[in-house]
N, CA, C and O atoms as a GROMACS GRO file, in nm:
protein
  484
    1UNK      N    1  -0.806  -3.233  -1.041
    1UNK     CA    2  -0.799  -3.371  -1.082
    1UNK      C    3  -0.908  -3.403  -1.183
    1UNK      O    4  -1.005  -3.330  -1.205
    2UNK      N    5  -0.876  -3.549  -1.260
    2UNK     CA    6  -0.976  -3.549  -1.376
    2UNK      C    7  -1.067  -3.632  -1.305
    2UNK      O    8  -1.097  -3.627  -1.186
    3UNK      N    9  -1.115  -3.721  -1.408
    3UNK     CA   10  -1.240  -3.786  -1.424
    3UNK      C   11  -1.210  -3.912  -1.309
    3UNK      O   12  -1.292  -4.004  -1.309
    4UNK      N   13  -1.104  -3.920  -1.216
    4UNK     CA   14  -1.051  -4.008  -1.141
    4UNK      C   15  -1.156  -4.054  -1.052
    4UNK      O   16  -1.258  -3.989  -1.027
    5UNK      N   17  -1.122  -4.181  -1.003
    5UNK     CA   18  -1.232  -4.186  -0.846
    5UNK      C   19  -1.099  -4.184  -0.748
    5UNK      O   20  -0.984  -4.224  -0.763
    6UNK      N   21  -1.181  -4.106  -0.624
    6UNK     CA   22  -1.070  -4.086  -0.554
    6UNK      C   23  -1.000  -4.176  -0.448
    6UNK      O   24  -1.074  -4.233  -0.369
    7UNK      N   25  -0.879  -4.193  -0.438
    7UNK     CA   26  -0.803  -4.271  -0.388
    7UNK      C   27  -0.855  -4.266  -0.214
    7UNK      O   28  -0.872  -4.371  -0.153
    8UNK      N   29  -0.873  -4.146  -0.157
    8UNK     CA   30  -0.861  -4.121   0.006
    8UNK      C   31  -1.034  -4.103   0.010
    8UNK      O   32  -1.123  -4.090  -0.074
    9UNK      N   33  -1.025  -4.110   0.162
    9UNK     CA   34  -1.195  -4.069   0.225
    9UNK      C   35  -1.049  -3.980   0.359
    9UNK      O   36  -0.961  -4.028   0.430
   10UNK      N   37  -1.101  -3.831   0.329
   10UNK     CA   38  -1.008  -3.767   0.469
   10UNK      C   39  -1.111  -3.767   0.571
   10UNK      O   40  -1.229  -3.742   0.543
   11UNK      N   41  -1.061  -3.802   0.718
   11UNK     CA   42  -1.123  -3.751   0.846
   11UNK      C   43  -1.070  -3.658   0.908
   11UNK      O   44  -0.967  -3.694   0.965
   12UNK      N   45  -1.097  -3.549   0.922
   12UNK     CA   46  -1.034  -3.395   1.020
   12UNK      C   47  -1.029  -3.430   1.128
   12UNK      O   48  -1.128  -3.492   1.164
   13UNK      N   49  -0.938  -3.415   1.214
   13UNK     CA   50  -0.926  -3.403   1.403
   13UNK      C   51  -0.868  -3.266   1.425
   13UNK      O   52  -0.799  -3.220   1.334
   14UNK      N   53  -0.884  -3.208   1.515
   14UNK     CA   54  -0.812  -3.107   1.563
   14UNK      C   55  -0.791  -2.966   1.454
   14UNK      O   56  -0.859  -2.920   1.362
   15UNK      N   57  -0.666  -2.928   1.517
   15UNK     CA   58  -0.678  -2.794   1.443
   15UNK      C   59  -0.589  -2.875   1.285
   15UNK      O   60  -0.624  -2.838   1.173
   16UNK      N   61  -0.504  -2.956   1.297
   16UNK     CA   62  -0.404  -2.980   1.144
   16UNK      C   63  -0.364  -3.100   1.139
   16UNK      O   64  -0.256  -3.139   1.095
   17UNK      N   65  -0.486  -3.186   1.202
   17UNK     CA   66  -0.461  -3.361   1.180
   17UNK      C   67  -0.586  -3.392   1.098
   17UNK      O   68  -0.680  -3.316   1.079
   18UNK      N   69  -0.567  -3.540   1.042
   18UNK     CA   70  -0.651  -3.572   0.944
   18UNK      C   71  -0.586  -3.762   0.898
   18UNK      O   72  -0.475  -3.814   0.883
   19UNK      N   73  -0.708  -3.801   0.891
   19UNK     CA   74  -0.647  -3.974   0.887
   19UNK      C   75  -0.755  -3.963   0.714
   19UNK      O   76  -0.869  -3.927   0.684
   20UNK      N   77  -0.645  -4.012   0.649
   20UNK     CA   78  -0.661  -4.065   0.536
   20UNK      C   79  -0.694  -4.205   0.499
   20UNK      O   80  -0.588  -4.265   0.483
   21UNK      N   81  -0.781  -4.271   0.480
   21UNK     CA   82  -0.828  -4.368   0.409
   21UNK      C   83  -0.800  -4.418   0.269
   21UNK      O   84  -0.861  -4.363   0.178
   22UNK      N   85  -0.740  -4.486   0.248
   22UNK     CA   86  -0.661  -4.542   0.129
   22UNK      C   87  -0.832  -4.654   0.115
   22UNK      O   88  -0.890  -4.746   0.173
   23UNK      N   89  -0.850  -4.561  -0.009
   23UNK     CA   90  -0.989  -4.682  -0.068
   23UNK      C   91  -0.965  -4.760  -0.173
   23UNK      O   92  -1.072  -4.792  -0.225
   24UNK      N   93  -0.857  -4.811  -0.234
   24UNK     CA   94  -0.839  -4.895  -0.326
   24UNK      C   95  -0.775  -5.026  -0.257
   24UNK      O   96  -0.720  -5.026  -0.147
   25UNK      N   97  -0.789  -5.113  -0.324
   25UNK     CA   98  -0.779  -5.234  -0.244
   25UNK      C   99  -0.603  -5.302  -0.288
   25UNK      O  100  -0.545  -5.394  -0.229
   26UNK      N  101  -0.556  -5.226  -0.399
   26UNK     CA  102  -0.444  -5.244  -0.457
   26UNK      C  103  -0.390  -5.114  -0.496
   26UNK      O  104  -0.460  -5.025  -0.542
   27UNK      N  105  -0.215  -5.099  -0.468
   27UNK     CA  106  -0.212  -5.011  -0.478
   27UNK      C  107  -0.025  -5.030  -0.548
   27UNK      O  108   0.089  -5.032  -0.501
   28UNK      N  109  -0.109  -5.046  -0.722
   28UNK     CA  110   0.052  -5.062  -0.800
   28UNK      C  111   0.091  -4.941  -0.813
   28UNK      O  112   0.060  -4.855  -0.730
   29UNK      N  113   0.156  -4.917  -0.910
   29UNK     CA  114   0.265  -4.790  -0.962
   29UNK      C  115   0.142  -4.684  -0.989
   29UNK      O  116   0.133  -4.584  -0.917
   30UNK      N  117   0.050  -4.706  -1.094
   30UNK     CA  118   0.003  -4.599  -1.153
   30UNK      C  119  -0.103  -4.561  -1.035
   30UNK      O  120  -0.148  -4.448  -1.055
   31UNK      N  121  -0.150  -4.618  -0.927
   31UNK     CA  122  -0.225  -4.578  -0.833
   31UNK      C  123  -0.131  -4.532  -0.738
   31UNK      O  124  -0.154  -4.415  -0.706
   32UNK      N  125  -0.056  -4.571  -0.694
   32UNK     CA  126   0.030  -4.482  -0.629
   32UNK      C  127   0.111  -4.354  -0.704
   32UNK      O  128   0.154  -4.258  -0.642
   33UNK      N  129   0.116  -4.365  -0.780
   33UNK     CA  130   0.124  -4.156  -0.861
   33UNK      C  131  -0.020  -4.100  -0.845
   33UNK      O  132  -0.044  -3.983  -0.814
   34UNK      N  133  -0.112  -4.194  -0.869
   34UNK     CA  134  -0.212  -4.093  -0.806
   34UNK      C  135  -0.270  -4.047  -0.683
   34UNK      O  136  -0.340  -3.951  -0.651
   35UNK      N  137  -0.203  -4.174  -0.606
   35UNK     CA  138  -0.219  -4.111  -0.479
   35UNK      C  139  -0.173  -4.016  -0.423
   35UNK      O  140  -0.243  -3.953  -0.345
   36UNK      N  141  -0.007  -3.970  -0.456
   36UNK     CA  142   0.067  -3.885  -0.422
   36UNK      C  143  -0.019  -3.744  -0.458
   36UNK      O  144  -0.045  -3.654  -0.378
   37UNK      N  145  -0.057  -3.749  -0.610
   37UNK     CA  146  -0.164  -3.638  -0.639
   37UNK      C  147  -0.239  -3.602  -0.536
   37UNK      O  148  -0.214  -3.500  -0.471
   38UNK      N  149  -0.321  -3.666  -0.515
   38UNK     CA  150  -0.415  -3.664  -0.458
   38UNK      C  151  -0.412  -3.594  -0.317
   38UNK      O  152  -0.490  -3.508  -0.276
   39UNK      N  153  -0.290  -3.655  -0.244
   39UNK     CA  154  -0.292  -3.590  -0.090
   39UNK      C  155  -0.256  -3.454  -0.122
   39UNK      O  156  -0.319  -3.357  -0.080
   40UNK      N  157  -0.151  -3.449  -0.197
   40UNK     CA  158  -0.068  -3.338  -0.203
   40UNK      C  159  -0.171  -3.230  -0.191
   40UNK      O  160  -0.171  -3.144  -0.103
   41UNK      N  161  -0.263  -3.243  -0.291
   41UNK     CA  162  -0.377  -3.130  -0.339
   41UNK      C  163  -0.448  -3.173  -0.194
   41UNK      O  164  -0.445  -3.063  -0.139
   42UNK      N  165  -0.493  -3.238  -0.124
   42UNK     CA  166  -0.544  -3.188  -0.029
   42UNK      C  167  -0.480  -3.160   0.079
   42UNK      O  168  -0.547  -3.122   0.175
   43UNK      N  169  -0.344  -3.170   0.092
   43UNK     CA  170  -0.269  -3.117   0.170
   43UNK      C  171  -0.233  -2.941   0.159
   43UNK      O  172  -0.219  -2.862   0.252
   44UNK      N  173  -0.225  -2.919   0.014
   44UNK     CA  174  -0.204  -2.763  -0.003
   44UNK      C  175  -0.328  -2.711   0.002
   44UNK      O  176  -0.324  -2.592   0.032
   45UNK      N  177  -0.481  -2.767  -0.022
   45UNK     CA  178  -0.557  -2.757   0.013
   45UNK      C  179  -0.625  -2.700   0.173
   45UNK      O  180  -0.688  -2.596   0.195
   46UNK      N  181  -0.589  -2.800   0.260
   46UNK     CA  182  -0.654  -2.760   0.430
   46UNK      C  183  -0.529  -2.742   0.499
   46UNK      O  184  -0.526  -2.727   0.621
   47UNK      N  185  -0.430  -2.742   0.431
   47UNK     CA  186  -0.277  -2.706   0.523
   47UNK      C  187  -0.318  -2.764   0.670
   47UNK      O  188  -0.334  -2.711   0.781
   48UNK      N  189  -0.328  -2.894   0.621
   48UNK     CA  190  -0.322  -3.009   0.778
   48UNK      C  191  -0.163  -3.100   0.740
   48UNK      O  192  -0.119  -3.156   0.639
   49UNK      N  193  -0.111  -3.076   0.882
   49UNK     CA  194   0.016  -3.176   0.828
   49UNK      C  195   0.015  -3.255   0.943
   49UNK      O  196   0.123  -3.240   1.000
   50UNK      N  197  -0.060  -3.335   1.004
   50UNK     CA  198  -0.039  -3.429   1.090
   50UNK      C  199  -0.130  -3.543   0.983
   50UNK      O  200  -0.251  -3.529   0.970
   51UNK      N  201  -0.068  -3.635   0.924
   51UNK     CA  202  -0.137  -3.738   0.903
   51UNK      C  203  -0.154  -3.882   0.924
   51UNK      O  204  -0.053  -3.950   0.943
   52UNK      N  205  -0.224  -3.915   0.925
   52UNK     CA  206  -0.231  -4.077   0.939
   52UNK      C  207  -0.294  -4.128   0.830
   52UNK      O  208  -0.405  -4.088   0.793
   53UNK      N  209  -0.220  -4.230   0.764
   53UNK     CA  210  -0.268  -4.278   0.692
   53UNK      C  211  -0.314  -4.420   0.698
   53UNK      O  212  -0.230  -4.504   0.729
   54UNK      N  213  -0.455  -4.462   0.668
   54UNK     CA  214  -0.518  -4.611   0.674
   54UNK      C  215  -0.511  -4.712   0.542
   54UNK      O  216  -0.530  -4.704   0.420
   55UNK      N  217  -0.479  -4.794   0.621
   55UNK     CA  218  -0.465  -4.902   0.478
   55UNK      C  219  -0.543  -5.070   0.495
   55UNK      O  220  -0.528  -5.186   0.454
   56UNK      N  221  -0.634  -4.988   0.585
   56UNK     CA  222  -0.729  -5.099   0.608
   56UNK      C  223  -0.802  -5.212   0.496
   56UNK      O  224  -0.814  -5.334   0.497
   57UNK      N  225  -0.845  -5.095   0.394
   57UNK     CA  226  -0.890  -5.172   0.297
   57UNK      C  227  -0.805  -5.203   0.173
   57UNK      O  228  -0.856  -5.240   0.067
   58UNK      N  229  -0.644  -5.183   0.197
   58UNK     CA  230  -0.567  -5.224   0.073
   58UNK      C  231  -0.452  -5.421   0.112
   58UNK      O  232  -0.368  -5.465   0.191
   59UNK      N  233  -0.534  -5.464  -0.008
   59UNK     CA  234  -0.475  -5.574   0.020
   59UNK      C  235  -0.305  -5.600  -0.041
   59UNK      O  236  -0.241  -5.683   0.023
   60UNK      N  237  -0.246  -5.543  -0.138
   60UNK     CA  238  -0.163  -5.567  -0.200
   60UNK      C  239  -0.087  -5.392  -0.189
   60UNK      O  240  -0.157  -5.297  -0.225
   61UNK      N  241   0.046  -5.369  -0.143
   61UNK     CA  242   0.150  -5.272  -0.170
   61UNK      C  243   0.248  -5.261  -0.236
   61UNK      O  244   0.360  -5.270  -0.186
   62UNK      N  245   0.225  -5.239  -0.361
   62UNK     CA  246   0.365  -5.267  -0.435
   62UNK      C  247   0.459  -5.177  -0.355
   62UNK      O  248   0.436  -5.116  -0.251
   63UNK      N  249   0.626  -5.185  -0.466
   63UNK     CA  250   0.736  -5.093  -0.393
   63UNK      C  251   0.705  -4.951  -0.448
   63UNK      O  252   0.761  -4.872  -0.371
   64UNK      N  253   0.656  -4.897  -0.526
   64UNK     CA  254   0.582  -4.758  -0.540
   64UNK      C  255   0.484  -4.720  -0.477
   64UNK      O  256   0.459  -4.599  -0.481
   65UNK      N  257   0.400  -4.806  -0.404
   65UNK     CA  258   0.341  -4.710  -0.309
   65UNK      C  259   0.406  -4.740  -0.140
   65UNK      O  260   0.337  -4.708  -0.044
   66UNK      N  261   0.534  -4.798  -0.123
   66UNK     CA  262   0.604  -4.792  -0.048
   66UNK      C  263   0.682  -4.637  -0.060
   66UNK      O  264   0.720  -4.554   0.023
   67UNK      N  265   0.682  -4.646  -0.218
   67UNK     CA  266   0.794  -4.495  -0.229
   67UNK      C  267   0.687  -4.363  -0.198
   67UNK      O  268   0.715  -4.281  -0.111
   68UNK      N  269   0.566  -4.355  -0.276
   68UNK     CA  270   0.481  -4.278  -0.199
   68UNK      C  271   0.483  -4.274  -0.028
   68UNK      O  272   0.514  -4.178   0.041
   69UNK      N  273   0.450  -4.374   0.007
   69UNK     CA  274   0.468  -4.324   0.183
   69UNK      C  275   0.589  -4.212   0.214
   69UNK      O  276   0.570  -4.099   0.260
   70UNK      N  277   0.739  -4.281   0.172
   70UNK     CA  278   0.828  -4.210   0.180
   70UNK      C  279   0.782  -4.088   0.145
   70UNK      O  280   0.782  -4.016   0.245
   71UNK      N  281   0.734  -4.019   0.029
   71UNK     CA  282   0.743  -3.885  -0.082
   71UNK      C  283   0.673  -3.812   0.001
   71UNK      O  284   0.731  -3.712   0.043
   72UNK      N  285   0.502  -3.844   0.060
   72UNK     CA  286   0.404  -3.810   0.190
   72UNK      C  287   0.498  -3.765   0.296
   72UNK      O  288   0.486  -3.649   0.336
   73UNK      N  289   0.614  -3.864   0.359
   73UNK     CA  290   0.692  -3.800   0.472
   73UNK      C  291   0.729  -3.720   0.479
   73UNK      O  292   0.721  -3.639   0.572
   74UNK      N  293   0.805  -3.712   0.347
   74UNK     CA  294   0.933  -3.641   0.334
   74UNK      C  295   0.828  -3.453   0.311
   74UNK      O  296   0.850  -3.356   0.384
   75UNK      N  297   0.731  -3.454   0.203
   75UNK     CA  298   0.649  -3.350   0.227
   75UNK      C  299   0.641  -3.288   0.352
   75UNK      O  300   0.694  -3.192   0.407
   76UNK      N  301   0.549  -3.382   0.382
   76UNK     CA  302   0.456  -3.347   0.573
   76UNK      C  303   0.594  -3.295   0.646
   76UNK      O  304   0.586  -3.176   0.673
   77UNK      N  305   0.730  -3.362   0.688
   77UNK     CA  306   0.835  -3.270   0.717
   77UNK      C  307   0.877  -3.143   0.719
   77UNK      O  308   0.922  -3.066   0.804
   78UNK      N  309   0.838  -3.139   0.542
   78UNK     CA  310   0.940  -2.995   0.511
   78UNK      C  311   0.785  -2.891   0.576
   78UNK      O  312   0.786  -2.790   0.646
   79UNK      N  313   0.683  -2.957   0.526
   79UNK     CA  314   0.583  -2.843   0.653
   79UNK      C  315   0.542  -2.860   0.806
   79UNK      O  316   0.443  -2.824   0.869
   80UNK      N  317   0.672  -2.939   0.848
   80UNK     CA  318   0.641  -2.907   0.934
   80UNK      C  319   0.578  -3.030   1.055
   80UNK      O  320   0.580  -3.004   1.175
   81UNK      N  321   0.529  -3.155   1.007
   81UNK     CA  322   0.387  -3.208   1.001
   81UNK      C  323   0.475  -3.402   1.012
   81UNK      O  324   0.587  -3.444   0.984
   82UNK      N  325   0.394  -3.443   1.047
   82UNK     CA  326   0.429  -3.613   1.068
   82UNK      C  327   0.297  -3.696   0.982
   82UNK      O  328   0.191  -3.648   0.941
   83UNK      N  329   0.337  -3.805   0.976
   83UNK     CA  330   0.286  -3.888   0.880
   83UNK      C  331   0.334  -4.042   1.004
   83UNK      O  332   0.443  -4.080   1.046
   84UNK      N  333   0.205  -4.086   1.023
   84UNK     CA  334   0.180  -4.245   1.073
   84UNK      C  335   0.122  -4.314   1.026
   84UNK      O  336   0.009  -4.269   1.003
   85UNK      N  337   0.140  -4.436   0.985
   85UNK     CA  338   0.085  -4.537   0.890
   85UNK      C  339   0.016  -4.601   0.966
   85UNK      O  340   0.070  -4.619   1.075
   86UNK      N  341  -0.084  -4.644   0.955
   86UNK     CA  342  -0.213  -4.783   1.026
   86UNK      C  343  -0.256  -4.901   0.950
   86UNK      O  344  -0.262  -4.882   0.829
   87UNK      N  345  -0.285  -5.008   0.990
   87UNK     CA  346  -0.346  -5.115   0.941
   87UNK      C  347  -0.304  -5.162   0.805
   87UNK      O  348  -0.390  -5.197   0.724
   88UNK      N  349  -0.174  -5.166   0.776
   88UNK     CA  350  -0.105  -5.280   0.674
   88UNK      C  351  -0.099  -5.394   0.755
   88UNK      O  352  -0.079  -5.435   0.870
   89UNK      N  353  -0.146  -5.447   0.555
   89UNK     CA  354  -0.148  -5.606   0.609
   89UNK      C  355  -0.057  -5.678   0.570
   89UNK      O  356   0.015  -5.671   0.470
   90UNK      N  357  -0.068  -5.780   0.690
   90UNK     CA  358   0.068  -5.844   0.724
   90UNK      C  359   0.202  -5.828   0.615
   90UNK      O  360   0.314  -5.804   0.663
   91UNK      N  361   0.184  -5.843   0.475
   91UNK     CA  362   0.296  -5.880   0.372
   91UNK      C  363   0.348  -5.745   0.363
   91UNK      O  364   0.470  -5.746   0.346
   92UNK      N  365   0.310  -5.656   0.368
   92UNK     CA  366   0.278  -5.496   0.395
   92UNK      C  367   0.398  -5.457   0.451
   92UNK      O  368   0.501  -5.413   0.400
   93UNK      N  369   0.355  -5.489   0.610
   93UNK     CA  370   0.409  -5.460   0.756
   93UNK      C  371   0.540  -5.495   0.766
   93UNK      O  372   0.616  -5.423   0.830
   94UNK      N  373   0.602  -5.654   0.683
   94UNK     CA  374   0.734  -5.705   0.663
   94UNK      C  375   0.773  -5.671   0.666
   94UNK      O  376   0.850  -5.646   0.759
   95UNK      N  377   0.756  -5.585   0.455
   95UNK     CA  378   0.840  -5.538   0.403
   95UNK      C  379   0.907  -5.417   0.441
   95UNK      O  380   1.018  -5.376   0.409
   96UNK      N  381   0.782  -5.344   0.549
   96UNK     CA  382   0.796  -5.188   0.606
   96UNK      C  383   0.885  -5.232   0.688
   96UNK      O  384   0.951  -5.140   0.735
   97UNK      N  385   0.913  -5.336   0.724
   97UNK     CA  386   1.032  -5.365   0.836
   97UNK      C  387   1.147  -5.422   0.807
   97UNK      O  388   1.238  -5.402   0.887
   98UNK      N  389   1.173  -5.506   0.692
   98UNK     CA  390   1.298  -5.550   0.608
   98UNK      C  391   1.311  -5.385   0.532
   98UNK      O  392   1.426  -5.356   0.497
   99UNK      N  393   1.263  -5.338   0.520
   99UNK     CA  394   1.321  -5.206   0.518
   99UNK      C  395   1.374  -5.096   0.574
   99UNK      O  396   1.451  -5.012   0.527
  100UNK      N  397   1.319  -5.107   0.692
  100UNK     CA  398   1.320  -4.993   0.783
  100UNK      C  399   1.207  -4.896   0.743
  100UNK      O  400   1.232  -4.789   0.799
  101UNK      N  401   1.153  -4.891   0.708
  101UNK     CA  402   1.117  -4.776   0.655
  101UNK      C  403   1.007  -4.724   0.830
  101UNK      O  404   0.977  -4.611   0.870
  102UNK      N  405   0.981  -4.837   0.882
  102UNK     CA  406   0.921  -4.821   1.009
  102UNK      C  407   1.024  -4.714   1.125
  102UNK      O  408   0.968  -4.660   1.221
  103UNK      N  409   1.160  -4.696   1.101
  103UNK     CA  410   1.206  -4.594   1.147
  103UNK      C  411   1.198  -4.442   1.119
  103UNK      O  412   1.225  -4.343   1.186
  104UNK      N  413   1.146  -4.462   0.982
  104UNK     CA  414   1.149  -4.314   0.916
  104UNK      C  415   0.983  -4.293   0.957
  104UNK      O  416   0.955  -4.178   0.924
  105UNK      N  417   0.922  -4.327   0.986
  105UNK     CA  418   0.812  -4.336   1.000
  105UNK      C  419   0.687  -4.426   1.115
  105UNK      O  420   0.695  -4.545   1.086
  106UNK      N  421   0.604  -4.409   1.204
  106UNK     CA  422   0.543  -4.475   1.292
  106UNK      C  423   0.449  -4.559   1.200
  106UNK      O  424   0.390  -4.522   1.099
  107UNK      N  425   0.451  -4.703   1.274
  107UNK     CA  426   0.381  -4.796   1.248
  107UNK      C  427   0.256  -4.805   1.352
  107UNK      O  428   0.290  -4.841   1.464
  108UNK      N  429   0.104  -4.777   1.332
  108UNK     CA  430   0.037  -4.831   1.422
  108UNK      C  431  -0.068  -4.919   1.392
  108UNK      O  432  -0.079  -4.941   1.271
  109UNK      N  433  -0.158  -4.984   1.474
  109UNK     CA  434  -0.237  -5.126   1.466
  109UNK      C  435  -0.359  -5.084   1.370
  109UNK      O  436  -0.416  -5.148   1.282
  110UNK      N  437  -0.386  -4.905   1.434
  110UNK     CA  438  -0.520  -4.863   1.426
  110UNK      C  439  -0.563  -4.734   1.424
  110UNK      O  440  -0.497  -4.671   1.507
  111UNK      N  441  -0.631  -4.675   1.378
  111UNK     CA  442  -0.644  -4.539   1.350
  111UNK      C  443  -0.650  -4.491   1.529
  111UNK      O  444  -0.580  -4.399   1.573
  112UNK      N  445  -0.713  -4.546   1.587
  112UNK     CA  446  -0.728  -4.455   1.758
  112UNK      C  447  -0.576  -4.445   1.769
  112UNK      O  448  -0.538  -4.330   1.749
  113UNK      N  449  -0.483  -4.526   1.795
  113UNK     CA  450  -0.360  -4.507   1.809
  113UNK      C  451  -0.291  -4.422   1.685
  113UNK      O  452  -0.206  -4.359   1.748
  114UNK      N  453  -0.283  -4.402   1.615
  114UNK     CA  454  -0.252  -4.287   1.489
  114UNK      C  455  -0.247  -4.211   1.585
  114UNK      O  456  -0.167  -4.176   1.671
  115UNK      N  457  -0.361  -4.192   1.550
  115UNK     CA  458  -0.457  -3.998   1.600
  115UNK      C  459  -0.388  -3.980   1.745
  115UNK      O  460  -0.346  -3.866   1.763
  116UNK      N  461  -0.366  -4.076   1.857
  116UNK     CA  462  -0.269  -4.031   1.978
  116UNK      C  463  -0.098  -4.009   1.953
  116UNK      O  464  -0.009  -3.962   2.024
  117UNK      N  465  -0.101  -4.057   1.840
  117UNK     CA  466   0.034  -4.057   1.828
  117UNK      C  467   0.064  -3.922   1.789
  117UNK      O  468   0.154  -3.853   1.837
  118UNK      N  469  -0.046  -3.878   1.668
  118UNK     CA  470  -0.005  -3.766   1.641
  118UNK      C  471  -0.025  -3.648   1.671
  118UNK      O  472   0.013  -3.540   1.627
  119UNK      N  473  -0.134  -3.708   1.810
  119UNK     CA  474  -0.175  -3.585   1.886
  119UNK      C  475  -0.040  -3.511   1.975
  119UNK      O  476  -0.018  -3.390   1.984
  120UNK      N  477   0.052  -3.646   2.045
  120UNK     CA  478   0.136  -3.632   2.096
  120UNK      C  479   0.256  -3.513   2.000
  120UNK      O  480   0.313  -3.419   2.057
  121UNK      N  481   0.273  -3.542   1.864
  121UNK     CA  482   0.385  -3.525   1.799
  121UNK      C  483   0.368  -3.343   1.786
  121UNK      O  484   0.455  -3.277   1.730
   0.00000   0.00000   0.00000
């Protein structure tokens, strides 16, 4: 990657879990292509496929980084691996639900619940 600042702060659990931290506070089109970058390479990187991802500190989700979540799933799948979302806010959480997209994917409050979820999975 270039001269970027980086989108995630990763936390390791276990042998192939890891909660991702979404550090931008907005997350339009061109930050969400870089986010996708971003995991990917640290996904082929520590070959962890249990993730959780935090969105504690993002106030605004456009529909491209809705499609990123999807692109993250659909990855983490083909290896194998689950993907749980945490702490969208409220306008967030809606849309994840006038969509469904909360079926293709777990919705939780908070990273402790993530990390059990995907301890379970």
């Amino acid at each position: 990657m270039s001269d970027t600042v980086s989108l995630i702060q990763c936390v390791e659990f276990g042998d192939n879990g890891a909660i991702l931290r979404v550090t931008s506070n907005k997350l339009h089109e061109h930050e969400s292509s870089l986010l996708i970058e971003e995991i990917r390479a640290y996904l082929d990187s520590s070959e962890r496929n249990l993730v959780a991802m935090n969105f504690e500190q993002v106030e605004f989700i456009s529909s491209a980084a809705l499609g990123a979540m999807v692109t993250i799933n659909t990855e983490l799948a083909t290896r194998g691996g689950h993907l749980v979302v945490c702490h969208l806010c409220e306008d967030a959480m809606q849309v994840v639900k006038l969509t469904r997209l909360d079926k293709l994917f777990p919705v939780e409050k908070n990273e402790k619940k993530a990390q059990k979820r995907l301890e379970k999975a």
